[in-house]
C-alpha positions in Angstrom: 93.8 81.3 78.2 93.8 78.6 81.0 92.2 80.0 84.1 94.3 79.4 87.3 93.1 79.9 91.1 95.0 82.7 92.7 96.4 82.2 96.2 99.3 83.7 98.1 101.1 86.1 97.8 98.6 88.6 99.4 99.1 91.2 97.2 98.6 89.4 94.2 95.0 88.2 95.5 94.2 91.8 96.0 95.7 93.2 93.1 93.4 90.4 90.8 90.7 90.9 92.7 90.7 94.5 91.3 91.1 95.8 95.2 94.8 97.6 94.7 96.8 98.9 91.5 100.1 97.6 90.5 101.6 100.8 91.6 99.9 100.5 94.9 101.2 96.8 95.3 104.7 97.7 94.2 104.2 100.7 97.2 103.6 97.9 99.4 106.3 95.6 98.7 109.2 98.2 98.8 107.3 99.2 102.4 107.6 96.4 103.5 111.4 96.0 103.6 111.7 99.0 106.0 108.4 97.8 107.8 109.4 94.6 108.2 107.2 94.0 111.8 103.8 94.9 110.0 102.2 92.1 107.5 101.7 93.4 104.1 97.9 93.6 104.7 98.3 95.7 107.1 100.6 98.6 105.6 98.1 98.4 102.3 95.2 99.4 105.8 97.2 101.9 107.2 97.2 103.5 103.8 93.6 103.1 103.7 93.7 101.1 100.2 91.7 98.3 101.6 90.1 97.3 105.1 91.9 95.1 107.6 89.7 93.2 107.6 89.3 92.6 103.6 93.1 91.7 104.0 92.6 89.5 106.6 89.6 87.3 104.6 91.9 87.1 101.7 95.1 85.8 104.0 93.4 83.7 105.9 89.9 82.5 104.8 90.3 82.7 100.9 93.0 79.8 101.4 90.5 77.4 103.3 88.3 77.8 100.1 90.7 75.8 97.8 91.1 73.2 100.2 87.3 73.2 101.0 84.5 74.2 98.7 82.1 76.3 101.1 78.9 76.8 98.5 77.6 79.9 100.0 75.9 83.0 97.9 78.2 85.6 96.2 77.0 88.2 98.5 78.0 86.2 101.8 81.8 85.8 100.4 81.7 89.8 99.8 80.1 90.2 104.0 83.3 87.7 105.0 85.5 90.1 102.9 84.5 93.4 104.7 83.5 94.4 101.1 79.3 94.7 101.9 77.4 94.9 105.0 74.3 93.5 105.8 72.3 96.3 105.2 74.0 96.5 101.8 73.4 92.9 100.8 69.4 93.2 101.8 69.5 96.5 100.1 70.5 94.4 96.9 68.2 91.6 97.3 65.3 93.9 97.2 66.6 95.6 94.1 67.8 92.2 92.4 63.5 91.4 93.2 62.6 94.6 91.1 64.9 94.1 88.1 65.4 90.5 87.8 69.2 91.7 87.8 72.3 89.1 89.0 73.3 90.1 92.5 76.6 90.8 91.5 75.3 93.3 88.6 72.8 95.6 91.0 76.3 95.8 93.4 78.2 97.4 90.7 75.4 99.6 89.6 75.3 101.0 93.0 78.8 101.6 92.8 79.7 99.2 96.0 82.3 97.4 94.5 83.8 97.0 90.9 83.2 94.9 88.1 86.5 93.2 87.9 85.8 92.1 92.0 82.9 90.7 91.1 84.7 88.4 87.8 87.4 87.6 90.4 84.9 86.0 92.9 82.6 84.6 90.0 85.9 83.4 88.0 87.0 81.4 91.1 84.7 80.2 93.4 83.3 78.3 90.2 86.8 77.3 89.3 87.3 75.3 93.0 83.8 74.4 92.6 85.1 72.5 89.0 88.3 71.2 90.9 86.6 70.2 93.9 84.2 67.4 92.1 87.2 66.5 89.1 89.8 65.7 91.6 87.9 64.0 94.7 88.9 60.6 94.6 91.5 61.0 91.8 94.5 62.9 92.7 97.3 61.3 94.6 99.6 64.1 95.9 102.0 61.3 97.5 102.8 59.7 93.8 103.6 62.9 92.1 106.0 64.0 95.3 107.6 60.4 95.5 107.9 60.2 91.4 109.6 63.6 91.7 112.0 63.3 94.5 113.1 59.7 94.2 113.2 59.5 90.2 115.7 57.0 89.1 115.8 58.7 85.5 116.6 62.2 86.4 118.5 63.7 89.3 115.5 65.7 91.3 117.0 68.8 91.5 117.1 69.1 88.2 113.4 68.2 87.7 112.4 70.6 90.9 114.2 73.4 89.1 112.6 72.8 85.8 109.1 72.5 87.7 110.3 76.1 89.9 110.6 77.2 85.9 107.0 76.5 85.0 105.4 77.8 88.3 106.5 80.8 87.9 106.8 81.5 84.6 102.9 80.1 84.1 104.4 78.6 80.8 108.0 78.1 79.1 108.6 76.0 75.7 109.5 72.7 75.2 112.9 71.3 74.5 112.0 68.0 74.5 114.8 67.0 77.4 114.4 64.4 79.8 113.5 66.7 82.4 110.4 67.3 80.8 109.1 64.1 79.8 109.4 63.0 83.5 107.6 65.8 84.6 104.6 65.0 82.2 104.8 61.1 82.9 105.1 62.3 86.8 100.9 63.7 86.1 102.3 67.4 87.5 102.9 69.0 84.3 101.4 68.6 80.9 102.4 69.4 76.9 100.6 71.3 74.6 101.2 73.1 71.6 105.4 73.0 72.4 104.4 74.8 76.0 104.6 73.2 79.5 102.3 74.1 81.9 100.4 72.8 85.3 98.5 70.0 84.4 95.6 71.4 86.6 95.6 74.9 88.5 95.1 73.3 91.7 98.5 71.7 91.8 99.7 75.5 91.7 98.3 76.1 95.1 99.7 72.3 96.4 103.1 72.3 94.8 104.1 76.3 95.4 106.6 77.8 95.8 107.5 77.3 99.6 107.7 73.4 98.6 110.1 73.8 96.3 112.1 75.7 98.3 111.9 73.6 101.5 112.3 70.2 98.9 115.4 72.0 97.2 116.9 72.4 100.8 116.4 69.2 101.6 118.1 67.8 98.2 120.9 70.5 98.3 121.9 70.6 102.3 124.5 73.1 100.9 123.1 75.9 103.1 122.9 73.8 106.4 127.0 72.7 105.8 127.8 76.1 105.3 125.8 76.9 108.7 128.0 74.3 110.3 131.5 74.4 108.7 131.5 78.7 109.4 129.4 78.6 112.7 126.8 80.8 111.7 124.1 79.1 113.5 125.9 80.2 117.1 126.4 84.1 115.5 123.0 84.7 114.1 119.7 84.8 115.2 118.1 83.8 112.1 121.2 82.0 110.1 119.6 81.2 107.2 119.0 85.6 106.8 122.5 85.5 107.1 123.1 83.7 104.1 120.0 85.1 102.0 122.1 88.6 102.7 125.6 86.7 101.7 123.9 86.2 98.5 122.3 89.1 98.1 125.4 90.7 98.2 127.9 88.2 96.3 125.7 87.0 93.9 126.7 83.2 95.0 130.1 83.9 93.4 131.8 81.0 95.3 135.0 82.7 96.3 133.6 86.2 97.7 130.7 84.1 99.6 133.3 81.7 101.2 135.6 85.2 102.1 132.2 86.6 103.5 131.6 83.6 105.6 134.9 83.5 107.2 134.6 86.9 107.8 131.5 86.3 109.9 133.3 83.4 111.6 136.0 85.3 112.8 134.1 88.6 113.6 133.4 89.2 117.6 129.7 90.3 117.0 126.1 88.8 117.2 123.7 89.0 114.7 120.3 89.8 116.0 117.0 88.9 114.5 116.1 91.8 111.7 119.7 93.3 111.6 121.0 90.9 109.0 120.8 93.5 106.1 122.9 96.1 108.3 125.3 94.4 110.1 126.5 92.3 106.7 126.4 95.5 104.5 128.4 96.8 107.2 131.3 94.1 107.1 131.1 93.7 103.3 132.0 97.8 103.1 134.9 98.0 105.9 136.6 94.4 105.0 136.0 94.4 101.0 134.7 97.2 99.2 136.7 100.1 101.0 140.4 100.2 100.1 139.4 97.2 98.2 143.5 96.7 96.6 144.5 96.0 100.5 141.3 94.0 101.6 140.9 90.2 101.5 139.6 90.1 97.9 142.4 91.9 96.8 143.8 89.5 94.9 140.5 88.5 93.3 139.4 91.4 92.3 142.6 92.9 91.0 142.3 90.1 88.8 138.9 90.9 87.3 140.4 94.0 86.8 143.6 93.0 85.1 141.5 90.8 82.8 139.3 93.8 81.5 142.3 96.5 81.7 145.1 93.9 79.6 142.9 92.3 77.4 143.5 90.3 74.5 140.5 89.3 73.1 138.9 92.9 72.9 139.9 96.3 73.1 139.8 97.3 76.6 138.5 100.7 76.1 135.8 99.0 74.2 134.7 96.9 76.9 134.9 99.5 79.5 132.6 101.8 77.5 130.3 98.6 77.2 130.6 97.8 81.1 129.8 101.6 81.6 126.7 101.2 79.5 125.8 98.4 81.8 127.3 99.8 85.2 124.6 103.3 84.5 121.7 101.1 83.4 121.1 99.0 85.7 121.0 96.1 83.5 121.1 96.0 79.0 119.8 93.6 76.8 121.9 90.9 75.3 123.5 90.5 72.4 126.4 88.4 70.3 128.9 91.5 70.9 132.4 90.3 71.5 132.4 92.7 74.6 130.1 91.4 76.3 130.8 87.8 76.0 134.0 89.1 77.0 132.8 90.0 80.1 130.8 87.4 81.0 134.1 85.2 80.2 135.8 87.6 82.7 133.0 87.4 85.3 132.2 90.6 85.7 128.8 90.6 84.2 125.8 87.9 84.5 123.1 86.9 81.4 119.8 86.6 82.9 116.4 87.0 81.3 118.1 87.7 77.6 119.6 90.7 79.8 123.0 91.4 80.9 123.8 93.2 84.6 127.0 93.4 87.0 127.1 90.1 88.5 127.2 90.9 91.9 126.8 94.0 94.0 130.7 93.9 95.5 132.0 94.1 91.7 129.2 96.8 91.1 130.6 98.7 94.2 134.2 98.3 93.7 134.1 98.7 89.7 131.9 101.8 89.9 132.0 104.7 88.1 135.3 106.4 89.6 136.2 103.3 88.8 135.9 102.7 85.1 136.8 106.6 84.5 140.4 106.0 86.0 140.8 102.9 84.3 139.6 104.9 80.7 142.2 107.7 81.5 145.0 105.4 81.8 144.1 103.6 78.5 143.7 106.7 76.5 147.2 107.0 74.6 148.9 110.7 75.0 148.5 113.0 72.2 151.6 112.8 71.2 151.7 109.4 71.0 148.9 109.7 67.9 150.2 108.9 64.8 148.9 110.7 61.8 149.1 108.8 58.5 150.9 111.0 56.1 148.9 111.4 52.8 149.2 113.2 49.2 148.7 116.9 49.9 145.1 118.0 48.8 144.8 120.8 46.5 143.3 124.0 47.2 142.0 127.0 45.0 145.0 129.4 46.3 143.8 133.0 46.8 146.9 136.1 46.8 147.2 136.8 50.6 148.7 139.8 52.1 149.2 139.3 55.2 151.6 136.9 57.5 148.2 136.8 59.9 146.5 134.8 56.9 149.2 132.7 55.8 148.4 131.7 59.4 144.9 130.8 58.8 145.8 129.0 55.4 148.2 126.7 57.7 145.6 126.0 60.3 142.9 125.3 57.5 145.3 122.8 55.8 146.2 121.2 59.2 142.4 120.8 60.0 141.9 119.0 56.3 144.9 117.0 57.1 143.7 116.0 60.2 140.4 115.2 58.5 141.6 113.9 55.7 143.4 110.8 58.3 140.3 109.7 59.8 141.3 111.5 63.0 138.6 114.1 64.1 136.4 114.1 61.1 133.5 112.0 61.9 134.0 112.9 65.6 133.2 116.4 64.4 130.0 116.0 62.3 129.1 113.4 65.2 129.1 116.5 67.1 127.1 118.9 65.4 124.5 116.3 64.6 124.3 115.5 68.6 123.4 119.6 69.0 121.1 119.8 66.5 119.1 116.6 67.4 119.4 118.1 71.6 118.5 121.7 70.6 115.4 120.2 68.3 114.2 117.9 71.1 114.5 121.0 73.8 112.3 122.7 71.9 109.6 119.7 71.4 110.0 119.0 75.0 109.2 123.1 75.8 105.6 122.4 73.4 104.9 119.1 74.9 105.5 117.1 72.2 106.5 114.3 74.3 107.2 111.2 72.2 109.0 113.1 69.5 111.1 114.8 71.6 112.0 111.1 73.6 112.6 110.0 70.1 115.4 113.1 69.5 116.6 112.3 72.7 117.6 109.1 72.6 119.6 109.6 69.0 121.8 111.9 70.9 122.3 109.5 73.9 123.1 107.2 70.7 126.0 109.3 70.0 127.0 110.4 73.1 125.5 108.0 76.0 127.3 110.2 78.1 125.3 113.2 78.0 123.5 113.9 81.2 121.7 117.0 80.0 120.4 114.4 77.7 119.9 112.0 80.3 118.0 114.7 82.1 115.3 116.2 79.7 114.5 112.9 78.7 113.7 112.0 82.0 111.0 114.6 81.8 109.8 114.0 78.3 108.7 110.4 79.9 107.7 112.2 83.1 105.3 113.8 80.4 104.2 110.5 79.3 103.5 110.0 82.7 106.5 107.1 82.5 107.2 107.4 86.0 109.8 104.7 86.6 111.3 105.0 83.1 111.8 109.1 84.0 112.9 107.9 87.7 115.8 105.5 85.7 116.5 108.4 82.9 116.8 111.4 85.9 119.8 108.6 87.8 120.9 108.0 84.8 122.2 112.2 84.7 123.5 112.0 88.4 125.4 108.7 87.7 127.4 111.0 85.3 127.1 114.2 86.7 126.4 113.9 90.5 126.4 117.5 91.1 123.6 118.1 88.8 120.7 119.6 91.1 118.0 119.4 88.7 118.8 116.0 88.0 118.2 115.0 91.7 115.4 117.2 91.6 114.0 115.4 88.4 114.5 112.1 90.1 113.0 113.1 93.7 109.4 114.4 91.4 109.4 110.3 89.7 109.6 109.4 92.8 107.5 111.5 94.0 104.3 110.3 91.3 105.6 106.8 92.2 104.1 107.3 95.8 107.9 106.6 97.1 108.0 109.8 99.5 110.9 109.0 101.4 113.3 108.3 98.5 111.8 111.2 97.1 112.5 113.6 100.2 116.3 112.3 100.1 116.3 113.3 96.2 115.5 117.0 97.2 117.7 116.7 99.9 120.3 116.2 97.5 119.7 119.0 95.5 119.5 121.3 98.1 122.3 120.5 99.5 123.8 121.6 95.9 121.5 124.4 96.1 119.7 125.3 99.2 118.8 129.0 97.6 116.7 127.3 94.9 112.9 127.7 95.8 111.4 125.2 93.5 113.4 122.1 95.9 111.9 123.0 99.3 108.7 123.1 97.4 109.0 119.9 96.3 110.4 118.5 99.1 107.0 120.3 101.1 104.7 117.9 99.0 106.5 115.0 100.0 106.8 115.5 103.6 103.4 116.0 103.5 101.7 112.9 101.9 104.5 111.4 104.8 102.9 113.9 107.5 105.7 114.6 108.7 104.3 117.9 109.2 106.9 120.2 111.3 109.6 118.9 108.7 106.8 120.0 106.3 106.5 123.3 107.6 110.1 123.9 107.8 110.5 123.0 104.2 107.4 125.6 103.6 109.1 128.7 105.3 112.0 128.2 103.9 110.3 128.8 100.6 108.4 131.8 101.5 111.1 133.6 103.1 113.7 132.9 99.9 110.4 133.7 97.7 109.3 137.4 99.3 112.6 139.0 98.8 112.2 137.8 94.7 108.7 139.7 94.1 110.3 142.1 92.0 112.5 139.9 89.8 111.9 139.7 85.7 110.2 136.6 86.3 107.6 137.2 89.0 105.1 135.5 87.5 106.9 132.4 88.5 107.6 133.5 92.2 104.1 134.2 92.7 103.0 130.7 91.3 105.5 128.5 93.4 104.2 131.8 96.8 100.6 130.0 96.1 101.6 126.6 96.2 103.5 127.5 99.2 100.8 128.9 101.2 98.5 126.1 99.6 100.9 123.5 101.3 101.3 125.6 104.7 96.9 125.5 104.7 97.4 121.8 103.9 99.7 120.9 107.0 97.7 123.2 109.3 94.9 121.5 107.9 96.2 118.0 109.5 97.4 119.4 112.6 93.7 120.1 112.8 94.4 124.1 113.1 91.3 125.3 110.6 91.5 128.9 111.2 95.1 129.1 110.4 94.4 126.4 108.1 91.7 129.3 106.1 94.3 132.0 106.3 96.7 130.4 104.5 94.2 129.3 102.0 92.8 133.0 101.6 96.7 134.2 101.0 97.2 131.4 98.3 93.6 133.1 96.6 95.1 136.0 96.8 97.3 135.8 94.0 94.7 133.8 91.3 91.5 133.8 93.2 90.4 130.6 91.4 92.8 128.8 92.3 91.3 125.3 93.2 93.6 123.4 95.1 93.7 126.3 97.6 89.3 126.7 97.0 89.3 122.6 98.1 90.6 123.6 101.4 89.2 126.1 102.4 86.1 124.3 102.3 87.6 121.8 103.6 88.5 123.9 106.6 85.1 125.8 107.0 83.3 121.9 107.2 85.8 121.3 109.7 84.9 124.3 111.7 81.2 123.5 111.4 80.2 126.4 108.8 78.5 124.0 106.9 77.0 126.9 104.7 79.8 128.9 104.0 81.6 125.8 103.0 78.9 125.0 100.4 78.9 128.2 98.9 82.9 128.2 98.6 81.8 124.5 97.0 79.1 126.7 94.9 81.0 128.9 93.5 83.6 126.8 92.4 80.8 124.2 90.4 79.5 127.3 88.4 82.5 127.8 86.6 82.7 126.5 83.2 86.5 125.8 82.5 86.6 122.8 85.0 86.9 119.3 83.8 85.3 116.4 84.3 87.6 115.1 87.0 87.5 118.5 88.8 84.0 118.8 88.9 84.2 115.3 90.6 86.4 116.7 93.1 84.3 119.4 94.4 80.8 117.3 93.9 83.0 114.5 96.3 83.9 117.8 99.0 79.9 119.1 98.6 79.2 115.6 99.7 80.9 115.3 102.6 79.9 118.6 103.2 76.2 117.6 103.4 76.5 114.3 105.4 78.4 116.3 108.0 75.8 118.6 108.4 73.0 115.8 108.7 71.8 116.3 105.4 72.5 112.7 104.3 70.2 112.7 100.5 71.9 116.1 99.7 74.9 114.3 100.6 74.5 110.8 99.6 73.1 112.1 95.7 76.3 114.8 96.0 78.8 111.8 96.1 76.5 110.0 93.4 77.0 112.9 91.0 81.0 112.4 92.0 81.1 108.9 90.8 78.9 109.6 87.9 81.6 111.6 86.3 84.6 109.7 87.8 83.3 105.6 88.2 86.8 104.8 89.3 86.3 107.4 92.5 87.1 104.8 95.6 86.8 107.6 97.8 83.5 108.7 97.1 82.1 105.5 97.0 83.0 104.8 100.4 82.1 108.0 101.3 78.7 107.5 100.1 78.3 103.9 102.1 79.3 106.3 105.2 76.9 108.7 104.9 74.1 106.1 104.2 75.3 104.2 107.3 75.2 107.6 109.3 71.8 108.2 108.1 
């Protein structure tokens, strides 16, 4: 695999560097569009997943290194990155004396940073090294820009977009077009194997993304004469926003984009700097989504519509239950289906990727579900209107019957076999039996555990019947087993697209969002299911752990008393044993909050009432301990810790847990080698235990 230097985005640096996870990153990102003031490093701070400063090195200094080799040891790069301190680094030098060890090797042995940090600097500092001596004197960046953007061969937005095609894709095959052999002749890209790729990975960092952009706007000025014929540069802060959020929104769909533009020209408003998103969501729902038949795209969109609802081409039932497919999904993968080239001839989908979606978001607002199940009613044909193909009568065994009552049955049998017989309700019917059988056999795999099999069951029933959100549902938690988080999240909407009053459903999606570290969109999942349901216990529960991680804490406590006072009048119900589980958690989430708001001795008596009902109940034994260090009963709090380490049922990552609390325990006290070998014993059983480890530097710091 060709190695490549890795520059900006932030995140990516970090993520490569083995500093975040991919589900921290993604965190990050999707922050970041409701934190738009705060730089990306700094949200990833605040959450306390890296330093500022670490973010800082790698936004600003790591940058200079691939313009300028700076040959400095590894352990000076890791002082500028925040990731060692000095006392560290000598600490390793001394060590690296006694063992003959690499520096980078006695650092990972001590558990100050990980191995994959230490390949990431190795990996590229020697890689800019190698570029830094093969391309002094040899590259000319001003030929490969004037070769691209004045070739006489090809038109240079073509060749730009081709490029934009290989930079991010790392690699694509060759088709042997034009395109491509200027490219390779241009020195910027190179051919092997039937792949194009970067010539050499420092060009990545040179021609990124940011030049292509800016080149592309100045090859296609379409964006500055839309600026100027619609006046948006005198109604917007930031025009170009404005039409980022056009597109967002239409897809570039040229006549909903021009209606959208005259709309802004027209409308008596300014748009400020950040308020883009709002203020055009805002006019795209008053002037074209709502009452959409009477709007300005009326006569557009009515025409998408009459183009599914009259086809010719396909039957338009069929292509509305293949639109619905798409419409609840999000997006489905292509294939040669008459329907969906049918739609794509219609407009109303796009092919991206080898994957079909709605093409824009108007069409997927206006065309929605109420939508497409008013369209479906209309096309269904009356009853009466069925025609039943008449066929030779079948014969029967014919038994003497008594009774009018059973000549009654014997005419309702022979009906059913007629009806059978014509094709009409016969393979609907065994369809249906096999759906219940294959729902009631994954139900009971799910209720064992037996994730993957029961996923399996579930998804032949959503084969038959892709409209079954009970389905939908207890798949969603088969993958929530699997601990498929975003696949349960996209299962779980999947139930409320077709049943939006089902609680659980938005309770099933809140917890996926909930293990995605997405709090907020988790909270308004709960909130939707109590508002179906606000008597249901298990919803303010969840909704507690959310508001928590958020510390929102008087929300928090709110959502806490609410389940306590529904949960004490339910003590005597048949299934107590539950009601006392979810009164635990609750008092273990009220010690939690009281445990931020810094209130230790309310903090403990909530604890001590969550022990009350399962007295080893760890969660609740953490924070009490917790509490008691807090409080400065540094003894008690170890003894708590004691008692918890002698038991023999914990696991691994448990015991790691309470060694990591014993630790912190003993450094607060003063007691820094009790404390210090404590949070050793932590990482010993859990390597990948961040917090410890910089727990550990603390205390030694302290000492």
């Amino acid at each position: 695999m060709v190695k490549t230097l890795i520059v900006k985005p932030l995140g990516l640096v970090l993520q490569k560097a083995g500093l975040i996870s991919d589900e921290q990153l993604a965190t990050a990102l999707q922050e970041k569009t409701r934190l738009s003031n705060l730089k990306i490093g700094e949200i990833m701070a605040i959450r306390g997943w890296v330093k500022l400063e670490t973010a800082n090195f790698f936004a600003e200094k790591w940058p200079q290194l691939l313009n300028q080799f700076q040959d400095k040891p590894l352990g000076q790069h890791f002082k500028e990155a925040a990731l060692l301190s000095e006392y560290q680094i000598n600490d390793i030098l001394q060590q690296q004396q006694r063992t003959g060890l690499k520096f980078g090797s006695v650092a990972v042995l001590n558990g100050l940073v990980s191995q994959s940090t230490v390949d990431f600097f190795l990996e590229q500092l020697e890689l800019i090294h190698n570029i830094d001596s093969e391309l002094e004197g040899t590259v000319n960046i001003n030929y490969i820009e004037n070769y691209l953007l004045k070739n006489q061969k090809c038109d240079p937005v073509d060749l730009l977009e081709l490029y934009q095609q290989i930079w991010q894709q790392q690699e694509i095959n060759s088709i042997g077009s034009e395109e491509e052999k200027e490219l390779v002749d241009s020195g910027l890209i190179t051919i092997s194997k039937g792949k194009l790729k970067l010539a050499n990975p420092i060009y990545r960092s040179i021609f990124n993304q940011s030049w292509i952009d800016r080149e592309l706007d100045i090859l296609q000025p379409y964006g500055r004469i839309r600026l100027k014929i619609f006046g948006i540069e005198t109604k917007a802060s930031s025009p170009y926003q404005v039409l980022q959020e056009v597109r967002t929104w239409t897809g570039n769909q040229p006549f909903l984009s021009q209606k959208l533009y005259q709309i802004i020209r027209n409308g008596d408003f300014f748009i400020a700097e950040g308020k883009e998103a709002q203020i055009i969501g805002e006019l795209v729902q008053i002037h074209i989504i709502d009452d959409w038949q009477h709007k300005s795209a009326a006569k557009h969109l009515q025409q998408l519509s009459d183009r599914l609802t009259q086809n010719k081409q396909c039957a338009p039932l069929a292509l509305l239950k293949t639109y619905k497919k798409i419409w609840l999904r999000g997006e489905l993968l292509a294939d040669e289906s008459l329907e969906q080239a049918e739609l794509l001839d219609i407009g109303l989908i796009k092919r991206e990727n080898n994957k079909v979606a709605v093409a824009n978001r108007i069409y997927q607002s206006v065309f929605n579900q109420s939508w497409i199940e008013e369209q479906s009613v209309q096309l269904i044909p009356p009853i009466g209107s069925i025609k039943i193909i008449e066929k030779e009568p079948i014969s029967l065994i014919k038994y003497p019957f008594k009774h009018k009552k059973t000549s009654k049955m014997l005419r309702i049998i022979l009906v059913w076999l007629a009806l059978i017989s014509a094709g009409v309700i016969g393979i609907n019917f065994w369809l249906k039996i096999r759906e219940e059988r294959l729902f009631q056999a994954a139900t009971i795999r799910l209720q064992r555990h037996e994730y993957e099999m029961a996923l399996a069951n579930y998804n032949q029933v959503l084969q038959i019947d892709n409209e079954n959100y009970q389905a939908w549902h207890n798949r969603g938690y088969a993958l929530g087993g699997l601990r498929q988080y975003q696949e349960m999240l996209q299962s779980c909407s999947s139930a409320t697209a077709i049943q939006p009053d089902a609680k659980d459903s938005w309770n099933c999606q809140g917890e996926a969002l909930y293990y995605l570290d997405r709090y907020e969109e988790a909270v308004t999942a709960f909130d939707q299911a109590i508002a179906l349901d606000a008597q249901e216990s298990s919803f303010w529960l969840n909704k507690s752990d959310s508001l928590l991680k958020l510390q929102q804490i008087p929300a928090a406590l709110e959502a806490i008393n609410n389940v306590i006072a529904l949960l004490e009048t339910r003590k005597s119900e048949h299934n107590s044993e539950r009601v006392k589980a979810d009164l635990q958690k609750a008092w273990n989430n009220r010690g939690q909050a009281m445990l931020q708001k810094q209130e230790y001795n309310q903090a403990i008596d909530a604890f001590k009432q969550a022990l009350s009902y399962d007295r080893d109940y760890l969660p609740a034994q953490w924070g009490k301990a917790q509490a008691l260090q807090k409080l400065g009963h540094y003894l008690e709090a170890k003894i708590e810790l004691d008692l918890i380490l002698e038991r023999r049922d914990l696991s691994n990552s448990q015991k790691s847990v309470t060694w990591f609390y014993q630790g912190l325990n003993w450094c607060e006290s003063g007691d820094v080698a009790s404390g210090v070998k404590a949070l050793a014993m932590a990482i010993e059983l859990d390597p990948n235990y961040e917090e410890a480890k910089t727990a550990k530097v603390k205390c030694l710091e302290s000492e």
